[in-house]
C-alpha positions as CSV (number, residue, x, y, z in Angstrom):
1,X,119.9,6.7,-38.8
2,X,119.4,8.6,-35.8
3,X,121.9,8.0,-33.1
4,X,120.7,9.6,-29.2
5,X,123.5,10.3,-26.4
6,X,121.7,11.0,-23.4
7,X,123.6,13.0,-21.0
8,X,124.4,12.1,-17.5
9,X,125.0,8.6,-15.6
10,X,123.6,5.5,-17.8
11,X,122.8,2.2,-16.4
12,X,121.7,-0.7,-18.2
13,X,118.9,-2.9,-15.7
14,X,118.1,-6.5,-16.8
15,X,115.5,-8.4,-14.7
16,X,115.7,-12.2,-14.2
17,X,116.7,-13.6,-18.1
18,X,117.3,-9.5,-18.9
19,X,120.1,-9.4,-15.9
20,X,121.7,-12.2,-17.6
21,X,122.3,-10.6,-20.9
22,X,122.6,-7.5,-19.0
23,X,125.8,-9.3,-17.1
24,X,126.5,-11.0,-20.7
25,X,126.6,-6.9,-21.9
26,X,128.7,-5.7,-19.1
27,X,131.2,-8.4,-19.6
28,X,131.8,-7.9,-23.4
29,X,133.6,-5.7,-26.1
30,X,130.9,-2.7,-25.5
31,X,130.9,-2.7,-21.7
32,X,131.9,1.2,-22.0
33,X,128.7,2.4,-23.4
34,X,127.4,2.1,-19.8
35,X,128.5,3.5,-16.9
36,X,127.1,0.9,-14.6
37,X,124.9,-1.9,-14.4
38,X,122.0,-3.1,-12.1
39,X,120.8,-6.8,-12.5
40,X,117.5,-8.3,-10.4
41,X,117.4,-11.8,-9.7
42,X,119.4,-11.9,-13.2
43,X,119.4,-15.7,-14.8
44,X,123.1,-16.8,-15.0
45,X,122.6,-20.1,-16.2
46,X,121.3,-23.3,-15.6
47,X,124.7,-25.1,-14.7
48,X,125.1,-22.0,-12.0
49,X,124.7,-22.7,-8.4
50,X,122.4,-20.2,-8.3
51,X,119.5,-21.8,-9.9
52,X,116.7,-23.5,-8.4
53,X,115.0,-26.5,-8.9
54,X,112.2,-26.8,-12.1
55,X,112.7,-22.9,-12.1
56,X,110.3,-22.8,-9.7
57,X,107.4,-23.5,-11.8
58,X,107.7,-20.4,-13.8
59,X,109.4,-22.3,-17.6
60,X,109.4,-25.0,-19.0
61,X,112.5,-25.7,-21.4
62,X,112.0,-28.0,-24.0
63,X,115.1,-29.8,-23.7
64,X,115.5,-32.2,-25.9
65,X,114.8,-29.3,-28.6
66,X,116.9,-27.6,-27.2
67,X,119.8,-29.9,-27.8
68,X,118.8,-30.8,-31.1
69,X,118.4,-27.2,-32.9
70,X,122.2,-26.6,-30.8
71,X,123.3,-29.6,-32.6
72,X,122.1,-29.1,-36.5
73,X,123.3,-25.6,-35.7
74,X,127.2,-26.7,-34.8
75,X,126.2,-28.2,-38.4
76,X,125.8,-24.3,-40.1
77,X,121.6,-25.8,-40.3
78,X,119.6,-22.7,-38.8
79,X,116.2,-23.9,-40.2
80,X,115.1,-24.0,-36.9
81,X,116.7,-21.4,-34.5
82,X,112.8,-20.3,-34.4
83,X,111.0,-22.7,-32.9
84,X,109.8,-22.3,-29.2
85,X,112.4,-24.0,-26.5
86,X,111.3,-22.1,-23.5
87,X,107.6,-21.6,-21.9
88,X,106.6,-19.6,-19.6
89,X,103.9,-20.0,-17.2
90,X,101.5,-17.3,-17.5
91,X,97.9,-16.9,-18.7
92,X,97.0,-16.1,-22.2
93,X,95.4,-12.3,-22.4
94,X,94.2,-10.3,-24.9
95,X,94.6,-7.0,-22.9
96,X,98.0,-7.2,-22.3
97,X,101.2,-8.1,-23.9
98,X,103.5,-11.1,-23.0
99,X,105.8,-13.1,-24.1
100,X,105.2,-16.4,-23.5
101,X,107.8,-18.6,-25.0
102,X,111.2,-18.3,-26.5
103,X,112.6,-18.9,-29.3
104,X,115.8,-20.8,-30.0
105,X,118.1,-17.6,-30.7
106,X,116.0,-15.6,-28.1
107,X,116.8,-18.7,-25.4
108,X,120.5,-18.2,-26.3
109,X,121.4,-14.9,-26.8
110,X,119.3,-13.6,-24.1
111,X,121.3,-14.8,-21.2
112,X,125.1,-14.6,-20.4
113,X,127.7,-16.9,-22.3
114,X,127.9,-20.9,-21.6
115,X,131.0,-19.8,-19.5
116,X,129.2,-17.1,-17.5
117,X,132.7,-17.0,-15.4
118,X,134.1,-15.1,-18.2
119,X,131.7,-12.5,-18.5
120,X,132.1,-12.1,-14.8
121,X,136.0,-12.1,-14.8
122,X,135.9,-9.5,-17.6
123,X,133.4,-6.9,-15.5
124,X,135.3,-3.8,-15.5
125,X,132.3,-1.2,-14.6
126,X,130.4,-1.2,-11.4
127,X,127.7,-3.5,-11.0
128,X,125.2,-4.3,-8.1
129,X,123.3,-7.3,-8.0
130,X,119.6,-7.6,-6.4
131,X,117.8,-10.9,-5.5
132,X,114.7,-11.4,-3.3
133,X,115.1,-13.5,0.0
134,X,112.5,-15.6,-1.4
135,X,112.9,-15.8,-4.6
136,X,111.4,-18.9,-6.0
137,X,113.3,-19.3,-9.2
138,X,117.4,-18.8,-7.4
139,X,119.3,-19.7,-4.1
140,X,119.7,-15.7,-3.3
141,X,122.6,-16.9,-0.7
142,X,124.6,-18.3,-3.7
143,X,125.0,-14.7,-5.8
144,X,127.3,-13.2,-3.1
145,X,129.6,-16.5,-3.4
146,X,129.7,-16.7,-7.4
147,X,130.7,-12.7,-8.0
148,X,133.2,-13.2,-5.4
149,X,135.1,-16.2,-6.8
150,X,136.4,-14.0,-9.9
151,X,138.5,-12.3,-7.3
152,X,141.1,-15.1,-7.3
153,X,141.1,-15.5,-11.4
154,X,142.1,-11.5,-11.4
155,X,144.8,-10.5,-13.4
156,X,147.3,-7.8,-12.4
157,X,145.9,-5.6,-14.6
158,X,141.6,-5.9,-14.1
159,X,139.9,-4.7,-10.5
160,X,138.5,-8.2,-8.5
161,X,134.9,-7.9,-9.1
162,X,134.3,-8.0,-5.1
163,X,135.4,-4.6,-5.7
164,X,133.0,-3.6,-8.5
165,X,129.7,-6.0,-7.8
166,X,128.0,-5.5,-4.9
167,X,125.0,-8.4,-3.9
168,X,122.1,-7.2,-1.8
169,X,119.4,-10.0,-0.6
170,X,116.1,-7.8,-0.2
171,X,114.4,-9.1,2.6
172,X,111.2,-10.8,2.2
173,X,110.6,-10.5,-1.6
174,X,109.9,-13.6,-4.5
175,X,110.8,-13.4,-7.5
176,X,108.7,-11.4,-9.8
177,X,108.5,-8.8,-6.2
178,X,111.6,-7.8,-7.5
179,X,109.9,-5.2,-10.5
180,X,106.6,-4.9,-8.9
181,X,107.1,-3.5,-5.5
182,X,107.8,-0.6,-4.2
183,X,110.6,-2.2,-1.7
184,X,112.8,-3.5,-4.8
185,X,111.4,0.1,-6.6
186,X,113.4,1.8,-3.4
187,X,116.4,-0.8,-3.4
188,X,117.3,-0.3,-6.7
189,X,117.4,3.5,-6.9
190,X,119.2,2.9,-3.9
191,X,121.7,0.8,-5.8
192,X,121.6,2.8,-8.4
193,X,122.3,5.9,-6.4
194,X,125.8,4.4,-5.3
195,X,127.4,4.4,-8.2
């Protein structure tokens, strides 16, 4: 097996469900293979107070599946960890690919853990959060307020993370915006460039 170590500065960028696991990543065991970390409107969880209503139109999750496949799962039964629990509101192409539902595991694993405080509390590389004004998915003005609160769970020893996560609220931009236009382009390599 081949094994690549790119030189220079790496940051690991998740976008909506991808900033989740990206935040899931930065807060876990292997935090250290990147230097920092730059999440867009990153999912946190559905219990956060940063998510909207019905997701804003844009998934539909399956929950009573859901629950089931997590409960014959507690049971060691993984028979089913592959059915769909999550759609996605997009048209069906044949010119381009998309993924338009998730799986069980994919649902799970692709998003922080249940208690998304600890993978925030145990942040120890910089990390700058990005959320359109208008994004129809989050509450942008609630990021700011849940990165904060970890400062009063530090320990002696671990930096608050209002001193390693920045929150930025681009002005003007939904949800999707945030990969497709050139303002969120510019804000992240602005981000990105304060490291």
């Amino acid at each position: 097996m081949l094994f690549v170590k790119p030189k220079g500065i790496k940051t690991l960028v998740g976008f909506s469900s991808g900033g989740g696991f990206a935040l899931r990543f930065a807060g876990s065991g292997r935090q250290a293979m990147f230097d920092n970390y730059l999440l867009l409107s990153p999912f946190i969880s559905q219990d956060s107070p940063t998510s909207g209503n019905n997701s804003g139109g844009w998934v539909s999750v399956g929950v009573p599946r859901l629950v089931g496949i997590g409960i014959v799962k507690q049971l060691g039964i993984n028979n089913f960890n592959d059915l769909a629990v999550m759609g996605f509101a997009l048209n069906k192409t044949e010119h381009v690919t998309l993924t338009y539902s998730y799986n069980y595991d994919l649902a799970m694993n692709f998003r922080p853990l249940t208690h998304y405080q600890d993978n925030i509390a145990a942040v120890t590389r910089p990390m700058a959060v990005l959320v359109g004004e208008d994004d129809e998915l989050f509450y942008p003005e609630a990021f700011a307020p849940l990165f904060a609160a970890d400062a009063q769970n530090s320990s002696a020893d671990h930096v608050p993370s209002t001193q390693l996560i920045s929150v930025t609220i681009i002005p003007k931009l939904g949800h999707i915006d945030m990969i497709l236009t050139p303002e969120a382009l510019k804000a992240a390599l602005e981000a990105v460039e304060q490291f």
